[in-house]
Structures are given as C-alpha cells and as structure tokens.
PAKEKOL-455515 format. One record per residue (C-alpha): residue in one letter; residue number from 1; x, y, z. Coordinates in steps of 0.1 Angstrom, whole numbers. Layout:
BEGIN
  residu  num      X      Y      Z
       A  NUM      X      Y      Z
...
This chain:
BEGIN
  residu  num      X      Y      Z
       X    1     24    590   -528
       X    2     17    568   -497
       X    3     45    572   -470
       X    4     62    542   -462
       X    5     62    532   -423
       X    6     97    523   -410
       X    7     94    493   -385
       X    8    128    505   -367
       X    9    122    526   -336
       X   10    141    558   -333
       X   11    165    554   -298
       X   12    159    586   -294
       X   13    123    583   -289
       X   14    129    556   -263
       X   15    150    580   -244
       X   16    123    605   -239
       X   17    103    580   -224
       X   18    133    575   -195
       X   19    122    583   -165
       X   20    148    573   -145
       X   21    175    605   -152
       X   22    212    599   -151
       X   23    238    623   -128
       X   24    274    623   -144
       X   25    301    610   -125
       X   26    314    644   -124
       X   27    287    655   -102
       X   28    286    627    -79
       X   29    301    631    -49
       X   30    307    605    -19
       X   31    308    604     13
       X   32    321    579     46
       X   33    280    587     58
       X   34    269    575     23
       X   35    295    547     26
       X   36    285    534     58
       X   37    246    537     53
       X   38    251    516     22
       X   39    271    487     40
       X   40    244    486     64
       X   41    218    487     39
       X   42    232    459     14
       X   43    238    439     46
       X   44    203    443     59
       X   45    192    436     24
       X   46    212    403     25
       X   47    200    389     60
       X   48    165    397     53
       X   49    161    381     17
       X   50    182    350     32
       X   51    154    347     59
       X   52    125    351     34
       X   53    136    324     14
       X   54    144    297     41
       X   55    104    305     49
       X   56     98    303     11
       X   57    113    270     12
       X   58     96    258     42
       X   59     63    245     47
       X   60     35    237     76
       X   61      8    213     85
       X   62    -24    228     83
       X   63    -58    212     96
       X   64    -92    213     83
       X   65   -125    193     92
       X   66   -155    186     71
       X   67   -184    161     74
       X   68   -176    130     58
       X   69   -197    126     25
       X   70   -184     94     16
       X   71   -213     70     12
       X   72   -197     37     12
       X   73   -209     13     35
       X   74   -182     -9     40
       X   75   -151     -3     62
       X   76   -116    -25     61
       X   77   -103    -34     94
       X   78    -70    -49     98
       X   79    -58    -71    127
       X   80    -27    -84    141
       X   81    -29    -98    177
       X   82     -9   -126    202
       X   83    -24   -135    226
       X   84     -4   -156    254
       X   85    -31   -190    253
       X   86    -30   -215    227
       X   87    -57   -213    198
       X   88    -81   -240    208
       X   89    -90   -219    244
       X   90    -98   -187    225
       X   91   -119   -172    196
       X   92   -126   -143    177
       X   93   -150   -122    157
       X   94   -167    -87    154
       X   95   -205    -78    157
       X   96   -214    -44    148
       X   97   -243    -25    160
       X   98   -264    -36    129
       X   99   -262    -71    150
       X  100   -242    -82    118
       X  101   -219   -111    129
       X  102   -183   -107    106
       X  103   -161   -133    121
       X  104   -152   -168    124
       X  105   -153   -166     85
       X  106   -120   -174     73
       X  107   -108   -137     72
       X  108    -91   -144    103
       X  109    -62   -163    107
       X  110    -49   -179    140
       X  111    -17   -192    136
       X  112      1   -212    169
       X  113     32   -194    178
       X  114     56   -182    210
       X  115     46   -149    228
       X  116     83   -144    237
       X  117     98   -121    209
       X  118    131   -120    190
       X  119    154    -90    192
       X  120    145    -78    161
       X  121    111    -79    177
       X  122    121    -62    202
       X  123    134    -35    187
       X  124    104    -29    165
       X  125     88    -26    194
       X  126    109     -4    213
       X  127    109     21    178
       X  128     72     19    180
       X  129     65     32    216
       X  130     93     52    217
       X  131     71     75    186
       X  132     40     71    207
       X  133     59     84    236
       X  134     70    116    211
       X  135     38    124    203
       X  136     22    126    236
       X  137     46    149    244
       X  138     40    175    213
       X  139     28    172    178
       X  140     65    186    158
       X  141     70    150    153
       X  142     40    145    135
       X  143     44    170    113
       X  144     80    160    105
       X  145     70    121     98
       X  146     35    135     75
       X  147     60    161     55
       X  148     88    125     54
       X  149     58    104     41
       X  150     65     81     69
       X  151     98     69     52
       X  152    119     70     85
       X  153     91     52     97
       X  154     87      4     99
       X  155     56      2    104
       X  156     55    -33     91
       X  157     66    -59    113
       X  158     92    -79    105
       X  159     84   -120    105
       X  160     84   -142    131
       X  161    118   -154    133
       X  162    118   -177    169
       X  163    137   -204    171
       X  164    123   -226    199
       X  165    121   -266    209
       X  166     94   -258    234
       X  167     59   -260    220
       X  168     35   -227    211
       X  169     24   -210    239
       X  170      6   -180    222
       X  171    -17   -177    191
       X  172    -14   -149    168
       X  173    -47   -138    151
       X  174    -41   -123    119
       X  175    -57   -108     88
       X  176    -86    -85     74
       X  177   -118    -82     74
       X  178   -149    -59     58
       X  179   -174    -45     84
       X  180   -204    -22     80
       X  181   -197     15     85
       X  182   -213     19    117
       X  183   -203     14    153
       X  184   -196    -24    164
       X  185   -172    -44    184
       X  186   -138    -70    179
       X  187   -138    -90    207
       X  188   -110   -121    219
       X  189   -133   -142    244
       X  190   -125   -176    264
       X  191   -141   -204    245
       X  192   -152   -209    209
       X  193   -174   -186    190
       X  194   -207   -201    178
       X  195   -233   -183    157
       X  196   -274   -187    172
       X  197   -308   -175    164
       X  198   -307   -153    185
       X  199   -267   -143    189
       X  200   -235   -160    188
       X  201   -222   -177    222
       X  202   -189   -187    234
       X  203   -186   -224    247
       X  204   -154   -228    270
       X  205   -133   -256    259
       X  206   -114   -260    293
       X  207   -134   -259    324
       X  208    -96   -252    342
       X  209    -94   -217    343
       X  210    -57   -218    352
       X  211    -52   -223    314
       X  212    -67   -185    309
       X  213    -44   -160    299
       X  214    -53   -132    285
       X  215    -15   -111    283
       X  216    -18    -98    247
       X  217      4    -80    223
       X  218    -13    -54    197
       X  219     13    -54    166
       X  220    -11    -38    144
       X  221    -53    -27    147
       X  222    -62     -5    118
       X  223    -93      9     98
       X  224    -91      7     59
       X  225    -67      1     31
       X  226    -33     -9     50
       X  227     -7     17     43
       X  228     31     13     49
       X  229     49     36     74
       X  230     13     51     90
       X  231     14     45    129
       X  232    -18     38    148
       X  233    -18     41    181
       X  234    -23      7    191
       X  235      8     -3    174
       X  236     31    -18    194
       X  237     14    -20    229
       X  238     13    -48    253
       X  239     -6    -60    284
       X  240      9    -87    308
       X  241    -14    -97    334
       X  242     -9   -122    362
       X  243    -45   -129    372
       X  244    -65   -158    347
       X  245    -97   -141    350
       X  246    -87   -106    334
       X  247   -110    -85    307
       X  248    -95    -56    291
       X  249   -114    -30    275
       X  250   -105     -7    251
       X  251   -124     23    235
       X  252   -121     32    199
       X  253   -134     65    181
       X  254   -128     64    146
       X  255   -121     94    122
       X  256   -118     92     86
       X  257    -90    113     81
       X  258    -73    125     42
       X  259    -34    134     40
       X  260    -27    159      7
       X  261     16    164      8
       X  262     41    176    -15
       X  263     46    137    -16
       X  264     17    116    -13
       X  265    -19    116    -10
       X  266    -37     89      8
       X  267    -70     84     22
       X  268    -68     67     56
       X  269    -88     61     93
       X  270    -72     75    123
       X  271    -86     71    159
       X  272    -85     75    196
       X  273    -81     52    221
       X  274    -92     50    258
       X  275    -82     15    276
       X  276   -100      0    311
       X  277    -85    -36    328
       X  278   -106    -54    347
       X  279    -99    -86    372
       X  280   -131   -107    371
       X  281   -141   -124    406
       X  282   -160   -151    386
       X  283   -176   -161    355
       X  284   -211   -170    370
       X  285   -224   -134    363
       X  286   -238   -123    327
       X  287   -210   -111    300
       X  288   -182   -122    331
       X  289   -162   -141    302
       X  290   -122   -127    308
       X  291   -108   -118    273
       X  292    -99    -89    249
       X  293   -128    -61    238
       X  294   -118    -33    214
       X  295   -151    -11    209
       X  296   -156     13    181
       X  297   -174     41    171
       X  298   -174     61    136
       X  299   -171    100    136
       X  300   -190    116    111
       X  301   -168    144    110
       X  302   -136    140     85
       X  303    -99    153     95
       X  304    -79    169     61
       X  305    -44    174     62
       X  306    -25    189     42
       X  307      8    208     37
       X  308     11    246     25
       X  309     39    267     16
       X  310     41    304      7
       X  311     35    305    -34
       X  312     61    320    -55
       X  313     45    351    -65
       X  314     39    361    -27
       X  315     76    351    -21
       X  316     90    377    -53
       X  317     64    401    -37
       X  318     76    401      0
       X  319    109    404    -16
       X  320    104    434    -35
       X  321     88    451     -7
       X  322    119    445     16
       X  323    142    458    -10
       X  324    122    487    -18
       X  325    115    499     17
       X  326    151    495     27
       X  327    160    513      3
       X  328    140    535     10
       X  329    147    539     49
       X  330    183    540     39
       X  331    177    573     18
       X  332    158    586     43
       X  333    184    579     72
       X  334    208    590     45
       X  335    197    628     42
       X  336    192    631     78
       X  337    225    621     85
       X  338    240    647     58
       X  339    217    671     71
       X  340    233    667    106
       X  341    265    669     98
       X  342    262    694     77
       X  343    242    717    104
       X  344    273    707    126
       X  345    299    719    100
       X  346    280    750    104
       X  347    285    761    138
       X  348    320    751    138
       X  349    327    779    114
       X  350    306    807    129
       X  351    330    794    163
C-alpha cells in the first residue's frame, strides 16, 4: 500500500532549520556598559536612518548634452515688444540666413499703445528681473523653480490696463511667427519694411529724426511652443535712451533644451544673450538705420534636464547596511568595554 503524503509540516522540522539560537532569560545577564552602548547605539541608529530618508526624499538637477536629432525645419518664435515711437515710423520682420524674408505677413501685430506702465506692470516687471538677478548670482534658484514646474512663477503678462486721455505714444509689436531652423535675424528698423528683387528696404516715413525713438521694452522673446511659467532671459528688460539716432544690438545663441521632472515634461529653446548700444553720428553711411537688431544663431548641441532621486531599493539597502554595521560596531565596542572592565576588576583583587 502506497503511503499517503501529509501536506502539514512538522514544527519541529522548522526548528532545526533555526539558525538564530535562543539564550534563556535565566542566563542573561545585564550590565550599565551594555545599557549605555545600546542607548548610544539605538540613538545613532535613529539620526542616521532620519538622515537617509530626508536624502531618499530629496532630489537633484542633473544635466546632460546630446546633439540634437530633431529634423524639423521649422522653428516658433514668439514676440512681444514696445517700442517708445508710434507705429507708422517703425517696422518689423525677420530674414534668416537662407535670405528667407518672414515678416510684414500678418503674424505680427502692432497695436498703438502708451510706453508708461501700470503698477501691475510694474510689478511684473520688478518680479521678472528680480529672478534674472537670482540667477546670475547662483543656479539653486533654478533648480528650485525646474523641481516647482515654474508654478511660483507669472510669466505671462498681465493686459494692458492704462488709462490715459493723452494719445499713444508707443507701439507694441506682438505675436508669432514660423522661421527656418537656421541662423537669421528680427530686426525693429526706422521706416517701413518693403520686400525687393533683390532684398527688402526700409523707406523712412519722417525725414525729422527728432521723432526717432528707439527706448524699448522686451516683455517676452522666445523660441518654440510658448510655455506658461518658463523665463527667458529677455523677459522683462528695458532700454531708455536719450539720443534719436540709437541702434541696439543684441546677440542670441539658441539651444534646444528638454526638461523630464517628477511633474512635467516639456520640450523647449533656451538661449544666451550678449547686448551692444550704439549712438549713430548719421544715417548717410550703409546699414546706419537706428533701431532694434536681435541676431540668432542655432546650437546643434541639445541641453536635457532632468530630475533624479535615489531609488527605493538603494534607499532599503543603505538602510540595512547602517543598521547592520552599527550593530555591529556596537558589539564590537561592547566586548571591548567588558573586556576592560573586567581586566580592571582583576587587579583590584590581586591589590
């Protein structure tokens, strides 16, 4: 007859298998050594595994740069400008280095307006360099509005809101445009702009150039799809000059740049800016035309940022290493203590 197999497993076979042997009560005996090495070792414990989980919880910005693979040929470029002359004196558009002429096309909109601001305005303003002025001076700031997702962050301006009986003395160019992915220039020149054979020119519509006035206010200049809360650093800067015959230059790299958080993902174009003013003696020379230049260039290098954190399997690991050797160091700190006191105990009594 076949044996039947019981499915129950004896508890005395799992003993056996214990290799962690008990001491009775009986024969344990403690000690004020014992005591205080295990206050100091359950505090220790405490601090240390405290620590290690504030850094489990925290996490860091960490940089990366690849070449940019993306193929498209098209790049957005978003504009918001005042300018302190009105909008018949001035026009604008954007040539590229294709000789590809993307302006005067509607995209743009120039809307008469007053270059003094409101106090809202103001303070918008104010908020907006006051961040540019953080970052130049370290980069924790950064990492603290990219880990926020820019929420503590207006980027958007708030409408014009001027109420005024005098007429407009500024025009505000506004809107978006598509430009070919290569190097090119936005320009805000003195006259009209009118497209030739052979280029586009700019006719002056006022001989006087008393009525030239090329103070300007940079709200927002960006490259691609406008996102709220992202600070560029044009943002926010202003130029008052008191001379009519006034160019200012401004150099542009651009960087295609991807942002990977623990709350949001966005693909964006950040870049760096160089500025030059220049008083004009004259407008008889070639390209002497006072006005507003912002000239770009695409890097073909791509920034990726992204935020890390320790994963959770490292975290229990690093934890049960400090437990373990602490324990250990404490056993180890414990029978050299026992061993001291008892070699002490021993002298006393041959005294």
């Amino acid at each position: 007859m076949r044996r039947r197999f019981s499915g129950k497993v004896s508890p005395s076979i799992i003993k056996e298998l214990d290799v962690f042997p008990k001491v009775l009560d009986a024969c344990v005996e403690t000690s004020v050594t014992g005591g205080t090495v295990s206050l100091l070792t359950f505090t220790l414990i405490a601090i240390l595994s405290i620590g290690e989980f504030s850094y489990y919880r925290d996490s860091w910005i960490k940089y990366n740069y690849q070449v940019d693979t993306n193929i498209s040929s098209k790049l957005q470029v978003n504009i918001d400008i005042t300018v302190a002359m009105q909008c018949d004196y001035i026009g604008a558009d954007m040539i590229d280095q294709t000789e590809t002429m993307v302006g005067e096309s509607g995209d743009l909109q120039y809307e008469p307006t007053h270059f003094e601001l409101s106090a809202k305005e103001k303070a918008w303003q104010r908020m907006v360099q006051n961040i540019h002025q953080q970052l130049q001076e370290g980069h924790n700031l950064l990492e603290s509005l990219i880990k926020s997702s820019f929420n503590e962050t207006t980027a958007t301006k708030a409408p014009r809101d001027v109420v005024s009986t005098d007429p407009p003395n500024a025009c505000r160019i506004h809107g978006s445009m598509k430009v070919n992915k290569v190097a090119g220039n936005f320009h805000i020149l003195a006259g009209k702009s009118y497209h030739l054979p052979f280029g586009h020119a700019h006719v002056l519509a006022a001989k006087n150039h008393e009525v030239y006035n090329f103070s300007h206010r940079i709200d927002h200049f960006s490259f691609g799809v406008p996102s709220p809360g992202l600070i560029h650093p044009l943002d926010g800067s202003e130029k008052i000059t008191e001379s009519n015959l006034c160019m200012f230059q401004y150099f542009l790299i651009v960087v295609p740049t991807e942002i990977n958080t623990y709350k949001f993902s966005i693909n964006t174009h950040q870049y760096s800016v160089t500025e030059k003013e220049k008083k004009l003696q004259g407008m008889k020379k070639k390209h002497e035309i006072p006005g507003i230049l912002l000239k770009y260039d695409i890097s073909s290098l791509k920034i990726l940022i992204s935020e890390e954190g320790m994963p959770t399997s490292q975290f229990l690991i690093r934890l049960c290493g400090i437990i373990g050797g602490i324990f250990s160091a404490a056993g180890l700190l414990h029978n050299i203590c026992g061993f001291i006191v008892n070699l002490l105990c021993c002298q006393c009594k041959f005294r």
